[in-house]
mmCIF file as Biopython writes it, N, C-alpha, C and O atoms, coordinates in Angstrom:
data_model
#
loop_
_atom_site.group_PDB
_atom_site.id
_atom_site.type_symbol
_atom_site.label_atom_id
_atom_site.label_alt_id
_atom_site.label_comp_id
_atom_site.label_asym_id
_atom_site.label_entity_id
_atom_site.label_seq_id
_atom_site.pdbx_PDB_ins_code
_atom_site.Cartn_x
_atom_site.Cartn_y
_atom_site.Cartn_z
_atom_site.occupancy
_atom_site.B_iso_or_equiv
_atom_site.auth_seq_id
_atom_site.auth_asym_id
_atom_site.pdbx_PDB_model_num
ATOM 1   N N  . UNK A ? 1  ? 38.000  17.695 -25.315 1.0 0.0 1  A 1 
ATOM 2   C CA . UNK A ? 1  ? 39.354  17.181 -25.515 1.0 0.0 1  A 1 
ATOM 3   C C  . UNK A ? 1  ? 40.383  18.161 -24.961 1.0 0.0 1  A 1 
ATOM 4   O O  . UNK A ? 1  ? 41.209  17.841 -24.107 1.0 0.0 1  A 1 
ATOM 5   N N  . UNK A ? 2  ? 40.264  19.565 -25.585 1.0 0.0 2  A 1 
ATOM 6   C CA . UNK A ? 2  ? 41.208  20.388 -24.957 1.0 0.0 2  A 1 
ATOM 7   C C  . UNK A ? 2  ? 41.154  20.804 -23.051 1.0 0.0 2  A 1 
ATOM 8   O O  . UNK A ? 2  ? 42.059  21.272 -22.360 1.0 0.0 2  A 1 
ATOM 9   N N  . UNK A ? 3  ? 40.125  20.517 -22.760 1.0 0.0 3  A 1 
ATOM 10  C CA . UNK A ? 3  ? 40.169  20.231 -20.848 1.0 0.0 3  A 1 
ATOM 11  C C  . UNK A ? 3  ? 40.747  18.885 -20.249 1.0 0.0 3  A 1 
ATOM 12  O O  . UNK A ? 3  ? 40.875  18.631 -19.051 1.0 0.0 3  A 1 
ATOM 13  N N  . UNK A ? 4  ? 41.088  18.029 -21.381 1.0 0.0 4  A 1 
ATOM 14  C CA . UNK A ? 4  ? 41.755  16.449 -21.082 1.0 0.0 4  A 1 
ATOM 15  C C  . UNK A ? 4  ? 43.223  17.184 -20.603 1.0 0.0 4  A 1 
ATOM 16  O O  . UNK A ? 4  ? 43.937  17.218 -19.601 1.0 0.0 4  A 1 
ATOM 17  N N  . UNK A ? 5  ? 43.200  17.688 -21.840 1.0 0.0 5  A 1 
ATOM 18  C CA . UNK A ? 5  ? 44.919  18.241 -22.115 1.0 0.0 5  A 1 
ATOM 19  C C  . UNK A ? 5  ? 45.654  19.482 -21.057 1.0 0.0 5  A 1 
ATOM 20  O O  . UNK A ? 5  ? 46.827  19.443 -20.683 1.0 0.0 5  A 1 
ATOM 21  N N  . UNK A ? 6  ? 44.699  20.511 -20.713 1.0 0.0 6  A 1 
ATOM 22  C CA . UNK A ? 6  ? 45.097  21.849 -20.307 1.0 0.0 6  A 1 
ATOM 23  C C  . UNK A ? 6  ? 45.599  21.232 -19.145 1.0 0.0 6  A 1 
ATOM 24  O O  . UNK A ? 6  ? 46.776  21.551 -18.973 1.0 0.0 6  A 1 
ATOM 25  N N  . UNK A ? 7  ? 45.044  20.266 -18.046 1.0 0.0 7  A 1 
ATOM 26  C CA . UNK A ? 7  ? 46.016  20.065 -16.744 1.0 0.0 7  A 1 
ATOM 27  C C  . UNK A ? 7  ? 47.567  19.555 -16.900 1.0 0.0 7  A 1 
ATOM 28  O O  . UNK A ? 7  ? 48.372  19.847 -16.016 1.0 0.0 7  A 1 
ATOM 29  N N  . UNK A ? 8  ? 47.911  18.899 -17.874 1.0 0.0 8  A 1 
ATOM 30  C CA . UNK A ? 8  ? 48.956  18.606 -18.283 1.0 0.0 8  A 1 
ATOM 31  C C  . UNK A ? 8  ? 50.171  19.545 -18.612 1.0 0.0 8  A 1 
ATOM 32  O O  . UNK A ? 8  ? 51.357  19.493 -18.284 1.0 0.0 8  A 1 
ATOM 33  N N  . UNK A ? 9  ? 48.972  20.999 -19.883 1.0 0.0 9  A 1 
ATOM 34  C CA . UNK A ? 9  ? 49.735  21.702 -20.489 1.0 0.0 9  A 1 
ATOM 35  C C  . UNK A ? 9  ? 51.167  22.436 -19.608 1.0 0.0 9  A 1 
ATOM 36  O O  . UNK A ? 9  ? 52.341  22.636 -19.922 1.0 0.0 9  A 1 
ATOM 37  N N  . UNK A ? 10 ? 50.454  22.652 -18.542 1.0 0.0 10 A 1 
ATOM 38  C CA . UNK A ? 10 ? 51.366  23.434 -17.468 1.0 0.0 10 A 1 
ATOM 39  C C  . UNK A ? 10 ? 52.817  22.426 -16.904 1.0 0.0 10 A 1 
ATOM 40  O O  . UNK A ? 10 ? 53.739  22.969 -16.295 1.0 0.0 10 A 1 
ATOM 41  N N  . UNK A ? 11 ? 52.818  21.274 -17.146 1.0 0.0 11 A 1 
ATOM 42  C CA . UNK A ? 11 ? 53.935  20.731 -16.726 1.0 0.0 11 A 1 
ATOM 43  C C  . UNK A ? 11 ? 54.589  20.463 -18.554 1.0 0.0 11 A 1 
ATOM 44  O O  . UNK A ? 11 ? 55.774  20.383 -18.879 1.0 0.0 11 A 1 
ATOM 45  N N  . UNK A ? 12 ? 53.917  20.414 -19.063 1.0 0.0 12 A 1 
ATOM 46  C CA . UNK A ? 12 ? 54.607  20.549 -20.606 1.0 0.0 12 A 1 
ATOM 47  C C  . UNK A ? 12 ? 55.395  21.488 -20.709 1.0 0.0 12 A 1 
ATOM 48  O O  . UNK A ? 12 ? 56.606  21.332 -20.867 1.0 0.0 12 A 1 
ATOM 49  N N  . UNK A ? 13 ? 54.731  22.758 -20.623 1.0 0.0 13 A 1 
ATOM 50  C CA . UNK A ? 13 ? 55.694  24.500 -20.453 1.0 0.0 13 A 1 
ATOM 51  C C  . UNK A ? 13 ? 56.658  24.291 -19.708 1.0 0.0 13 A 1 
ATOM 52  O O  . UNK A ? 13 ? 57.748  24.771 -20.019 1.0 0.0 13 A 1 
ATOM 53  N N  . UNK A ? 14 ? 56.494  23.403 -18.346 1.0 0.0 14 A 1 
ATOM 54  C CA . UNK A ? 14 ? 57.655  23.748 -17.618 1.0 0.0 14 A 1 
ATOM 55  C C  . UNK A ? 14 ? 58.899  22.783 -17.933 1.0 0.0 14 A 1 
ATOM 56  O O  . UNK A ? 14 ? 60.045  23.145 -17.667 1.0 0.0 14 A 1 
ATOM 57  N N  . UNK A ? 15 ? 58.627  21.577 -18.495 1.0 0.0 15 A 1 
ATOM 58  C CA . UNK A ? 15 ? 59.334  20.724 -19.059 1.0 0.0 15 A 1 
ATOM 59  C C  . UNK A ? 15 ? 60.729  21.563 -20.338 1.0 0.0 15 A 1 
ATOM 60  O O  . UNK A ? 15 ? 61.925  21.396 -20.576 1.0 0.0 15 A 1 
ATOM 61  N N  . UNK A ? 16 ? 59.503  22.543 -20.875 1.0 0.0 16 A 1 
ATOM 62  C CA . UNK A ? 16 ? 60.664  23.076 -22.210 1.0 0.0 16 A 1 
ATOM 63  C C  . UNK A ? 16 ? 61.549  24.138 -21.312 1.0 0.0 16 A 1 
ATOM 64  O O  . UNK A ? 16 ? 62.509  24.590 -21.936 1.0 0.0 16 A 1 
ATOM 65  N N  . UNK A ? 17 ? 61.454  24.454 -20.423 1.0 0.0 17 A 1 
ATOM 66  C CA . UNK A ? 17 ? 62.265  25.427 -19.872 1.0 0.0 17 A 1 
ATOM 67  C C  . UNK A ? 17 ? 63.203  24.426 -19.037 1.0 0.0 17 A 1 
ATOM 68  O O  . UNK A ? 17 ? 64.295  24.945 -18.804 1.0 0.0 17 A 1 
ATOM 69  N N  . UNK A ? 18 ? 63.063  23.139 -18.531 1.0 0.0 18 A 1 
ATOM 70  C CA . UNK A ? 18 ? 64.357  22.719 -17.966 1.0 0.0 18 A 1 
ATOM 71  C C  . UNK A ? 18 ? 64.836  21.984 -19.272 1.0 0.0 18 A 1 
ATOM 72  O O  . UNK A ? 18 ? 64.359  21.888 -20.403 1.0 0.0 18 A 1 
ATOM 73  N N  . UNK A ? 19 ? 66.329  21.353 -18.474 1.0 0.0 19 A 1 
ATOM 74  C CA . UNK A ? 19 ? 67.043  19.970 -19.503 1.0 0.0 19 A 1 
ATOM 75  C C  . UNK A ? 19 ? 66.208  19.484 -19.497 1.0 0.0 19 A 1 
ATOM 76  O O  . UNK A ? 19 ? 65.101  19.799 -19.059 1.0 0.0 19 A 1 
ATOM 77  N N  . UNK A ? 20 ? 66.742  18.156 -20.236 1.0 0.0 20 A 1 
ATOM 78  C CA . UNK A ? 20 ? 66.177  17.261 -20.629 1.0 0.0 20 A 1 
ATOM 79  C C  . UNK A ? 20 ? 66.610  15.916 -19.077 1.0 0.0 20 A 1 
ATOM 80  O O  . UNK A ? 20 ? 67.560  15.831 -18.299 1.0 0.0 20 A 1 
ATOM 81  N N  . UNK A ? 21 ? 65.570  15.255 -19.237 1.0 0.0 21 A 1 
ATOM 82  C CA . UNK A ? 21 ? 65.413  14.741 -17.720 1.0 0.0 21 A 1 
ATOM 83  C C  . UNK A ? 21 ? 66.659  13.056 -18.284 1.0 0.0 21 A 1 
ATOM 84  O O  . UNK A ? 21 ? 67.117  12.335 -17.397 1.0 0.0 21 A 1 
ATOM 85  N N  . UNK A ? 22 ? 66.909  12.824 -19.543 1.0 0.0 22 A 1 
ATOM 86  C CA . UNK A ? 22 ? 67.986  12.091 -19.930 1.0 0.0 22 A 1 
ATOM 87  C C  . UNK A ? 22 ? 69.668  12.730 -19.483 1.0 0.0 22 A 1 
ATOM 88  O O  . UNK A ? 22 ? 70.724  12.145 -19.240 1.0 0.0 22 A 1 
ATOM 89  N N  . UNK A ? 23 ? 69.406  13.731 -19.512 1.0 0.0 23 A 1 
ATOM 90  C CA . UNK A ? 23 ? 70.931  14.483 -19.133 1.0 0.0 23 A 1 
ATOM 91  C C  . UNK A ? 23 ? 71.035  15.007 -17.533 1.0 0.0 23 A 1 
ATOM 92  O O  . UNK A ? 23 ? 72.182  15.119 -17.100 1.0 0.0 23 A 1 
ATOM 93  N N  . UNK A ? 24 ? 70.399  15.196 -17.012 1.0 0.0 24 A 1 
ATOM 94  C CA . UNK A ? 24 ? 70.180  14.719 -15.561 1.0 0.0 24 A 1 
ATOM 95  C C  . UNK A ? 24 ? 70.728  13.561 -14.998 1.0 0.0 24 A 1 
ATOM 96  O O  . UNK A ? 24 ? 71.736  13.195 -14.394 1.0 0.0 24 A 1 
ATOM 97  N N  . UNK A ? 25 ? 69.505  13.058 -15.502 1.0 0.0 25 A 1 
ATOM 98  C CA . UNK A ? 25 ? 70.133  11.248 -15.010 1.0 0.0 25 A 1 
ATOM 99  C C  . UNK A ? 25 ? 71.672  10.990 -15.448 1.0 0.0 25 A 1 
ATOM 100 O O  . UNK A ? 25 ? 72.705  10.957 -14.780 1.0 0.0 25 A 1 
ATOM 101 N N  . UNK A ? 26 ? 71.435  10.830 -16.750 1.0 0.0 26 A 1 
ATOM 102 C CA . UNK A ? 26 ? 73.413  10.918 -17.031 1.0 0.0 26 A 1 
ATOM 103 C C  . UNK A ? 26 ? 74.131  11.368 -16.379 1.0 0.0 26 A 1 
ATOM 104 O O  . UNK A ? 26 ? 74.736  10.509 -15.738 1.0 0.0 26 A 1 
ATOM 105 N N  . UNK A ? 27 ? 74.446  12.413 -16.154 1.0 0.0 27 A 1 
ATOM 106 C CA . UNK A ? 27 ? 75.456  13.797 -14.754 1.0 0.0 27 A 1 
ATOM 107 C C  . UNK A ? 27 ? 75.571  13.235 -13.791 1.0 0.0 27 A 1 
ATOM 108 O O  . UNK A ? 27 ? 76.652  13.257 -13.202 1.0 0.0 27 A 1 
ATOM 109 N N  . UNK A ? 28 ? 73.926  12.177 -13.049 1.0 0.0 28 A 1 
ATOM 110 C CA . UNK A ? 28 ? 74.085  12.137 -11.722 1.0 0.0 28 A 1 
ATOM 111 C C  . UNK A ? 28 ? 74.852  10.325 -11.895 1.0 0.0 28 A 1 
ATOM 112 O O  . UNK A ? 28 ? 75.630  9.827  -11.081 1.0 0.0 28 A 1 
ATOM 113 N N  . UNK A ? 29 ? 74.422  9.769  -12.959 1.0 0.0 29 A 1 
ATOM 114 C CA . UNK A ? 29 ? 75.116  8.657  -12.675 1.0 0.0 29 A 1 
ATOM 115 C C  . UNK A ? 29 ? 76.636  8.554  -13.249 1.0 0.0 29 A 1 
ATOM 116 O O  . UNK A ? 29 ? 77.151  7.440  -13.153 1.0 0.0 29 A 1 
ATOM 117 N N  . UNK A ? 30 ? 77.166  9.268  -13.651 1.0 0.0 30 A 1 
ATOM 118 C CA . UNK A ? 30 ? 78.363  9.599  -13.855 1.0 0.0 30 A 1 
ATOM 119 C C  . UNK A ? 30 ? 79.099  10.371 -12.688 1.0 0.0 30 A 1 
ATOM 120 O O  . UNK A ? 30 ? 80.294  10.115 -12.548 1.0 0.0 30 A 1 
ATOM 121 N N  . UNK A ? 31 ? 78.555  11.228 -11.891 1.0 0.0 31 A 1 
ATOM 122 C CA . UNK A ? 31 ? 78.791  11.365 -10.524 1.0 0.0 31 A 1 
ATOM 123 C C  . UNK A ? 31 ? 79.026  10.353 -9.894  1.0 0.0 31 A 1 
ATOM 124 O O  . UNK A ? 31 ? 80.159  10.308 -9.416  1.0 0.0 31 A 1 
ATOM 125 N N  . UNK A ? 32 ? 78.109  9.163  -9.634  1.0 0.0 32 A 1 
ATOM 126 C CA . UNK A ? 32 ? 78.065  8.507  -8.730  1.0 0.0 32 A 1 
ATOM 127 C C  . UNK A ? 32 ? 78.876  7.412  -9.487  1.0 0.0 32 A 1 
ATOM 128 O O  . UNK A ? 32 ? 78.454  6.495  -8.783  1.0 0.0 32 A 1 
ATOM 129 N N  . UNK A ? 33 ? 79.486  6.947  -10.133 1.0 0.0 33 A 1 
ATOM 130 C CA . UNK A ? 33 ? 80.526  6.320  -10.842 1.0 0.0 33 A 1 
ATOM 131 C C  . UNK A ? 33 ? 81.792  6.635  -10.259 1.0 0.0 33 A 1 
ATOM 132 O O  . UNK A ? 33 ? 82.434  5.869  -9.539  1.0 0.0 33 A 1 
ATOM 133 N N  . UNK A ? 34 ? 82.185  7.987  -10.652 1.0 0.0 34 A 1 
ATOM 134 C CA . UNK A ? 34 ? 83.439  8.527  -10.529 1.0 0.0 34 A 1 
ATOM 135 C C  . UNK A ? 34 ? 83.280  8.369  -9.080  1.0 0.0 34 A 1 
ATOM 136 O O  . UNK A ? 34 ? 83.963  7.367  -8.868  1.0 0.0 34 A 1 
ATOM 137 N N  . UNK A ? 35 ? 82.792  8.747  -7.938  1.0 0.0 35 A 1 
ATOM 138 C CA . UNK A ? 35 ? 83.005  8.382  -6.519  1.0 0.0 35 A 1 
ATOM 139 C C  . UNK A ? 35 ? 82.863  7.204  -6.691  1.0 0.0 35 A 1 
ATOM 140 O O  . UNK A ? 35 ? 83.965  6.936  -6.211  1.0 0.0 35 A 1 
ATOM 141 N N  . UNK A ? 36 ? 82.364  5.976  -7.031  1.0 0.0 36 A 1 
ATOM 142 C CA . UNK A ? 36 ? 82.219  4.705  -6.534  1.0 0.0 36 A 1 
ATOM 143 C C  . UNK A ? 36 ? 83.983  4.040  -6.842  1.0 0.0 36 A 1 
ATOM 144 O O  . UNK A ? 36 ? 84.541  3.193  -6.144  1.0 0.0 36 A 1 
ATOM 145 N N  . UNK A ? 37 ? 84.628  4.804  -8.207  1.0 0.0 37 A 1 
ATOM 146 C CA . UNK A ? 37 ? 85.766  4.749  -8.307  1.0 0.0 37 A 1 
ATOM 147 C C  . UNK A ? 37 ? 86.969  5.365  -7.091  1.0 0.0 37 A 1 
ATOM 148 O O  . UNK A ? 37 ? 88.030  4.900  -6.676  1.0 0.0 37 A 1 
ATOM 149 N N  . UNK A ? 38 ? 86.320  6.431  -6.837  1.0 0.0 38 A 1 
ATOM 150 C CA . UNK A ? 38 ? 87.445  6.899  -5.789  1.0 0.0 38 A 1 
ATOM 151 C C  . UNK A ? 38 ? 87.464  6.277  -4.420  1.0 0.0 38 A 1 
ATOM 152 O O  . UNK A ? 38 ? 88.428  6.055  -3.688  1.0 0.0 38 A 1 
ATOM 153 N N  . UNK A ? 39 ? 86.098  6.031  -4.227  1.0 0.0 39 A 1 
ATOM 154 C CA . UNK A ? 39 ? 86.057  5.130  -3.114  1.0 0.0 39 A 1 
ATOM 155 C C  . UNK A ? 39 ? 86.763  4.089  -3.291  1.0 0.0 39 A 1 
ATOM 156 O O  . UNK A ? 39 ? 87.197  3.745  -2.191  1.0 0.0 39 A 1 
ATOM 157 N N  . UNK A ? 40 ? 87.196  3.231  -4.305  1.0 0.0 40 A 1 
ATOM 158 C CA . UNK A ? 40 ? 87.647  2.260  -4.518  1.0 0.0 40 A 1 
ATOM 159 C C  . UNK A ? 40 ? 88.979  1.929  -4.347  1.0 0.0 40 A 1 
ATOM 160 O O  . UNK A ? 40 ? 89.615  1.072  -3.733  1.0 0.0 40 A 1 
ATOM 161 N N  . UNK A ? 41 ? 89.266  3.107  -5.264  1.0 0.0 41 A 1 
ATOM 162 C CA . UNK A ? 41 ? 90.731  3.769  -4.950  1.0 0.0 41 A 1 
ATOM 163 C C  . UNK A ? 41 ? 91.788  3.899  -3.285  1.0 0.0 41 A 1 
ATOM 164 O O  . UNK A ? 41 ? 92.807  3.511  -2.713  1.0 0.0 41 A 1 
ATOM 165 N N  . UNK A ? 42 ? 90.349  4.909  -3.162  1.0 0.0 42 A 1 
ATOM 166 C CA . UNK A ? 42 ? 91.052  4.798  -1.539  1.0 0.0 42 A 1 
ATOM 167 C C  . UNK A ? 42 ? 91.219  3.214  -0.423  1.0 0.0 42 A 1 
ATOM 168 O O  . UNK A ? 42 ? 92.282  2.827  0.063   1.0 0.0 42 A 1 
ATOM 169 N N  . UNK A ? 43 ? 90.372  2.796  -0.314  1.0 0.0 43 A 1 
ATOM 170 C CA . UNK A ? 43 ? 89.871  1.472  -0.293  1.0 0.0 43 A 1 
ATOM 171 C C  . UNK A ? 43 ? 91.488  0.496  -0.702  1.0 0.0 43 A 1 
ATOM 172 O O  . UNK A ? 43 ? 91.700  -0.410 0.104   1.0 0.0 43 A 1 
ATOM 173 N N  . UNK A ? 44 ? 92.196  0.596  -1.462  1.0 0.0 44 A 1 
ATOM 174 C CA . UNK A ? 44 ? 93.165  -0.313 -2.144  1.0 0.0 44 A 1 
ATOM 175 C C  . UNK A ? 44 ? 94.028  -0.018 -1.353  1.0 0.0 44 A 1 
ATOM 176 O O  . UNK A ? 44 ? 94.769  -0.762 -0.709  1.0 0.0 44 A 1 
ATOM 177 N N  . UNK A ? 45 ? 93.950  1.294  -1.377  1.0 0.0 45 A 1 
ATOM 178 C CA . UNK A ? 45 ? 95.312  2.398  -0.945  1.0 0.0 45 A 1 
ATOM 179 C C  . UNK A ? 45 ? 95.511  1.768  0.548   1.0 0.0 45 A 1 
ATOM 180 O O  . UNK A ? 45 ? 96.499  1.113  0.879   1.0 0.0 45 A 1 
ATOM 181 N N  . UNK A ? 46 ? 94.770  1.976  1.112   1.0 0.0 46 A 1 
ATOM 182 C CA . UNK A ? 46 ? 94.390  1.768  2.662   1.0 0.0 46 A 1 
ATOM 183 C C  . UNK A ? 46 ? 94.522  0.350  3.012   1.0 0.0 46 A 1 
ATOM 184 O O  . UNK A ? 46 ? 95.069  -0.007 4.056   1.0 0.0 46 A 1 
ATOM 185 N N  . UNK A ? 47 ? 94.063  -0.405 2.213   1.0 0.0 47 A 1 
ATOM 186 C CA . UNK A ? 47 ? 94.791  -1.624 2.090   1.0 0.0 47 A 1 
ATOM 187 C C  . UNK A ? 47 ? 96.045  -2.308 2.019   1.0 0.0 47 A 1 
ATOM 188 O O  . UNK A ? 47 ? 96.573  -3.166 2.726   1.0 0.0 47 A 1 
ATOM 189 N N  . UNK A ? 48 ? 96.374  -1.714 0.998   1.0 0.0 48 A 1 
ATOM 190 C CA . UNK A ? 48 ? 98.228  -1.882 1.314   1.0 0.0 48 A 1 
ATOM 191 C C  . UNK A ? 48 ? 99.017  -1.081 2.208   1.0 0.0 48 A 1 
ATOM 192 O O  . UNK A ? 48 ? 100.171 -1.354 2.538   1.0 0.0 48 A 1 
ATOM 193 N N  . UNK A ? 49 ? 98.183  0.179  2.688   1.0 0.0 49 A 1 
ATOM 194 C CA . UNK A ? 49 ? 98.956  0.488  4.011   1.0 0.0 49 A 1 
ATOM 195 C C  . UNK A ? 49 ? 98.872  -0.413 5.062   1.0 0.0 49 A 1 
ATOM 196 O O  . UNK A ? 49 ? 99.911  -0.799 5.597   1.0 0.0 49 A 1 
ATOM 197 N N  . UNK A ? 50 ? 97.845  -0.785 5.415   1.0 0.0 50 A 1 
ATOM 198 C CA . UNK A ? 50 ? 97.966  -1.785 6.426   1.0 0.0 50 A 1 
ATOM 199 C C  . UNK A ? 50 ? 98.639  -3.145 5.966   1.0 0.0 50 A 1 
ATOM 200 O O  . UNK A ? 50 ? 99.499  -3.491 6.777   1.0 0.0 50 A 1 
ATOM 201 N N  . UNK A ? 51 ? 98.519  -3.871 5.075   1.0 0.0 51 A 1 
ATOM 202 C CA . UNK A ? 51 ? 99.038  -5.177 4.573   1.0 0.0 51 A 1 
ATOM 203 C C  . UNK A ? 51 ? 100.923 -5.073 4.191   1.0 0.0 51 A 1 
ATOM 204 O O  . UNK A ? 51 ? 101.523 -6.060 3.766   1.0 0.0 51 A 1 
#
């Protein structure tokens, strides 16, 4: 049982030394939010300059 486990153990260890892979994801899609907003932004802007 414990040779099932030991190939694993090593990405377990390395798991407790980073974040958490939920707060990652969060950061990056909150990144990519806030630009999808600014893009948007600009996008309007640029719009009524020309219109």
């Amino acid at each position: 049982m414990k040779s099932a486990v030991s190939p694993y153990s090593k990405y377990l260890h390395d798991y407790d030394d980073k974040p958490p892979i939920f707060l990652i994801v969060g950061a990056v899609l909150g990144i990519i939010s806030g630009l999808v907003g600014i893009i948007s932004v600009i996008q309007e802007w640029i719009h009524g300059l020309i219109t």
